[in-house]
LUMKETI-948279 format. One line per field, with one value per residue: residue number from 1; residue in three letters; chain; x, y, z of N, C-alpha, C in turn. Coordinates in steps of 0.001 Angstrom, whole numbers, plus 500000, padded with zeros to 6 digits. Example, Ala and Ser with C-alpha at 12.3 -4.5 7.8 and 13.67 -1.06 7.14 Angstrom:
// residues 2
pos	1 2
code	ALA SER
unit	A A
nX	513190 512850
nY	494310 497750
nZ	507800 507080
caX	512300 513670
caY	495500 498940
caZ	507800 507140
cX	513200 512900
cY	496700 500030
cZ	507800 507870
This chain:
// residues 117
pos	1 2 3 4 5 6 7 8 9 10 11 12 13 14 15 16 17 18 19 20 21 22 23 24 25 26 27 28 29 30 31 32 33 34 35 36 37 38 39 40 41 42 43 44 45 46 47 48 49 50 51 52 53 54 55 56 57 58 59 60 61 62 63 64 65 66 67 68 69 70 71 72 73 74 75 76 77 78 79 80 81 82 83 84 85 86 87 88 89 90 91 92 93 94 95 96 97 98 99 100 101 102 103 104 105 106 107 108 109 110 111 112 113 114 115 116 117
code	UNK UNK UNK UNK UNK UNK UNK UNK UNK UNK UNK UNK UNK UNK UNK UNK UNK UNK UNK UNK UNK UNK UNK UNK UNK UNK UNK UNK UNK UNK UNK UNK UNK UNK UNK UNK UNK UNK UNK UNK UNK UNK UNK UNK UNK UNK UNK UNK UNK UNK UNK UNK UNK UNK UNK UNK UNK UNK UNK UNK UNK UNK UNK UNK UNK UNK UNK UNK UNK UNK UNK UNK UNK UNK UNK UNK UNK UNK UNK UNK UNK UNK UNK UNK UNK UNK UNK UNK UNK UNK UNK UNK UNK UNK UNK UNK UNK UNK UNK UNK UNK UNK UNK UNK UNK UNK UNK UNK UNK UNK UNK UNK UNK UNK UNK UNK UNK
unit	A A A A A A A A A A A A A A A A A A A A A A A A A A A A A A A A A A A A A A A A A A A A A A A A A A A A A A A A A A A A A A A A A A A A A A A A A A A A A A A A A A A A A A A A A A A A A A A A A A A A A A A A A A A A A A A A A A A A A
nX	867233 864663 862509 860318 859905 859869 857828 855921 856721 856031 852997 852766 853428 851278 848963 849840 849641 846900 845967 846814 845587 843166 843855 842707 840230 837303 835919 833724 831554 829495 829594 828863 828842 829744 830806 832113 832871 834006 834136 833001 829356 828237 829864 831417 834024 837109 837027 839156 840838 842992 841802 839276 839593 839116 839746 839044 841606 843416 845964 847798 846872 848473 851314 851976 851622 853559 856139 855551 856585 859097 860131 859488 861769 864051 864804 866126 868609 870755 872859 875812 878355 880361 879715 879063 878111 876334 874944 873317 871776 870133 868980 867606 865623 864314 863269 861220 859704 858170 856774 855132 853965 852757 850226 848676 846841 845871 843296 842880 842242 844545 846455 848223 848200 850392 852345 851895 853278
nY	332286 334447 337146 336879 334589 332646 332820 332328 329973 328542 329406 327217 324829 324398 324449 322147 320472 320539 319553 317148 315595 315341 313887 310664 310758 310802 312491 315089 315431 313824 311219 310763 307642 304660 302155 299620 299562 302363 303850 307159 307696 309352 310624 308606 308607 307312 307105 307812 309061 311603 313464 313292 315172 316713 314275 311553 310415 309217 308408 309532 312199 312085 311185 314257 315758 314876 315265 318105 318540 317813 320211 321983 320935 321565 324222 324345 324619 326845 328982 329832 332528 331409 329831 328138 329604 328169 326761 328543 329546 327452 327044 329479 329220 326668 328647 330346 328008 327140 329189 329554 326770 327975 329297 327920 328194 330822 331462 330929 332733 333434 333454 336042 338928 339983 337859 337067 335673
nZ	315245 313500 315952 314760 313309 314968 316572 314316 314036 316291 316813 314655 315436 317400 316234 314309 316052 316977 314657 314795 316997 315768 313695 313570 313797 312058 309604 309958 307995 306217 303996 301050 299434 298018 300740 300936 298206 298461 296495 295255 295276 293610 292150 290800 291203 293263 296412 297667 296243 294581 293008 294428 296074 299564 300893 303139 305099 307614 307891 305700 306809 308884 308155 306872 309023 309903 308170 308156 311093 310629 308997 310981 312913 311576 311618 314129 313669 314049 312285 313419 313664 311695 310293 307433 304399 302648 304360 306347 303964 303296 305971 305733 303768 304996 306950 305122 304095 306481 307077 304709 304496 307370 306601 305664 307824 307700 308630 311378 314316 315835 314066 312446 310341 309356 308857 306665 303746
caX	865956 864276 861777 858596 859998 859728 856380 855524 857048 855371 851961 852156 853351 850543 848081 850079 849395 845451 845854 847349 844667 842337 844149 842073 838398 836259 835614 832309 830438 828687 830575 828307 829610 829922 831973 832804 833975 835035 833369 831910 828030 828174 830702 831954 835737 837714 836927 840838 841813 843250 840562 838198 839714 839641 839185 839646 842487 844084 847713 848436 847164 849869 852749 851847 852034 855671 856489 855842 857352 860520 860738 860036 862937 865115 864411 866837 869796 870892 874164 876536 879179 881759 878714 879238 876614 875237 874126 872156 870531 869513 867914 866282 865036 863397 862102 860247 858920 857226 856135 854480 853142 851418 849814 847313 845762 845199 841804 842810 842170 846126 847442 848683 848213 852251 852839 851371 854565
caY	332442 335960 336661 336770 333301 332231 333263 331461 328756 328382 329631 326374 323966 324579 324495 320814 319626 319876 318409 315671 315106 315132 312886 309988 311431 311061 313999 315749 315718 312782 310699 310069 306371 303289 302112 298438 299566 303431 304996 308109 307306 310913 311091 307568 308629 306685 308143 308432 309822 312869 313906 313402 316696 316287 312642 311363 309232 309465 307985 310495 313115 312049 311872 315200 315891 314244 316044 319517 318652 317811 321352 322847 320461 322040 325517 324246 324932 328499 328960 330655 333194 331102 329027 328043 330185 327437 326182 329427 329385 326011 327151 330797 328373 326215 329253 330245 327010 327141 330718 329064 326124 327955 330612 327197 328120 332019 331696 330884 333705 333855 334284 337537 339085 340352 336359 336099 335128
caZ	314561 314031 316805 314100 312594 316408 316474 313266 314314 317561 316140 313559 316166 317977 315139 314242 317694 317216 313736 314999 317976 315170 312563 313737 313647 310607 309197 310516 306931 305430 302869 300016 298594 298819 302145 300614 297345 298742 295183 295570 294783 292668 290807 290481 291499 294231 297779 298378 294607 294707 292127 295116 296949 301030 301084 304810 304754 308967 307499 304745 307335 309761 306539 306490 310324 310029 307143 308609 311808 310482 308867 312147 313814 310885 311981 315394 313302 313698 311775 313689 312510 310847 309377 305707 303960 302102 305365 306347 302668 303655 307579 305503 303121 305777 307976 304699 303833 307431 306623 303672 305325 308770 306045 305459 308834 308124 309035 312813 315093 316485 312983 311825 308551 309014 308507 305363 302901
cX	865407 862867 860398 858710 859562 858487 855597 855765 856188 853530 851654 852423 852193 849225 848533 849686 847466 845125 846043 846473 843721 842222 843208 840882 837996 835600 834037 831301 830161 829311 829521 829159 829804 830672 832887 833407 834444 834693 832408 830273 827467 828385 832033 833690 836085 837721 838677 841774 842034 842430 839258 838308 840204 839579 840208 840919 844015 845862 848062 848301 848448 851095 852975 852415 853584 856091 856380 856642 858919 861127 860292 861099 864403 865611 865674 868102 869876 872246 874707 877264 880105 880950 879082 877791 875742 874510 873092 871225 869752 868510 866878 865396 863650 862281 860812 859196 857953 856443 854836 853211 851793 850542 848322 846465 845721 844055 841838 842744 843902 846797 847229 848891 849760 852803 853010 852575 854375
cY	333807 335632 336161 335354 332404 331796 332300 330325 327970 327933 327601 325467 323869 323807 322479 319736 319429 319461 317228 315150 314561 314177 311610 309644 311112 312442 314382 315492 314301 312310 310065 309036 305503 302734 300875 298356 301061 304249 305796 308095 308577 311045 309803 307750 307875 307568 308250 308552 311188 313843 314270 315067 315977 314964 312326 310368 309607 309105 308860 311742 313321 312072 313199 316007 315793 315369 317759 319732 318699 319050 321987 322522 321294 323684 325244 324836 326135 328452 329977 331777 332591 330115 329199 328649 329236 326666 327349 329442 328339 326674 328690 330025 327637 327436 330074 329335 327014 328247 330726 328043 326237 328916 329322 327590 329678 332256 331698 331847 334563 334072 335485 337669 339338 339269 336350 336112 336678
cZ	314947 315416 315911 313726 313876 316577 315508 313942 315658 317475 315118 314478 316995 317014 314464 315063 317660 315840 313795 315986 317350 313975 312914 313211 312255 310121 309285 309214 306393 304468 302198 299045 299060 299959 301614 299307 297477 297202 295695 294638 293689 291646 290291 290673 292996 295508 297998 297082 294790 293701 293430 295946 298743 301692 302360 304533 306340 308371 306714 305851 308317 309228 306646 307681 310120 309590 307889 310027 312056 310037 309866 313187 312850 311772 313694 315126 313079 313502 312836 312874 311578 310124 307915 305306 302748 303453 306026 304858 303269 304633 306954 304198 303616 306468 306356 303935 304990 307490 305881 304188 306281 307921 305930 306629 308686 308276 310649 313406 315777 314844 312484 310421 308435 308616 307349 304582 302095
């Protein structure tokens, strides 16, 4: 793995690790809507419709957790030299899917604009 992909890689594990502390939590802002039927009191849409936008929902955030962890467990595979080059497509594939991925936190203070995809 190059060293900057390293970096990335490191950088988003990090950044996964206090998403995941936080998957739990209720989200800091006020949920206008009903609690026992979960309708937003607004705009009559389903508090966990993807119409709603950031709708709390701790289990999809952790899917998600998974889901990005497994493409940074991919990222382990460094083809050697006699590697079949459809198996490096595959691992430069992954390191810019995570490229892609940690770019959701460029607002964090440790990410680098050189990241950005």
């Amino acid at each position: 793995m190059s060293e900057t992909l390293d970096e990335i890689a490191a950088f988003y594990a990090a950044r996964l690790d206090e998403e995941e502390a936080q998957a739990s939590q209720p989200p800091p802002a006020v949920v206008v809507g009903d609690i026992e039927t979960g309708i937003d009191g607004r705009t009559g849409v389903p508090l966990r419709s993807p119409l709603y936008g950031w709708a709390w929902d701790p289990d999809q955030r952790r899917r998600d957790i998974e889901a990005d962890r497994r493409l940074l467990a991919e990222l382990e595979y460094v083809p050697g030299p006699d590697a079949d080059m459809r198996g490096f497509g595959h691992w430069e594939g992954i390191g810019f899917a995570v490229t892609l991925r940690a770019a959701r936190f460029g607002g964090h203070p440790d990410y680098r604009e050189a990241w950005k995809p």
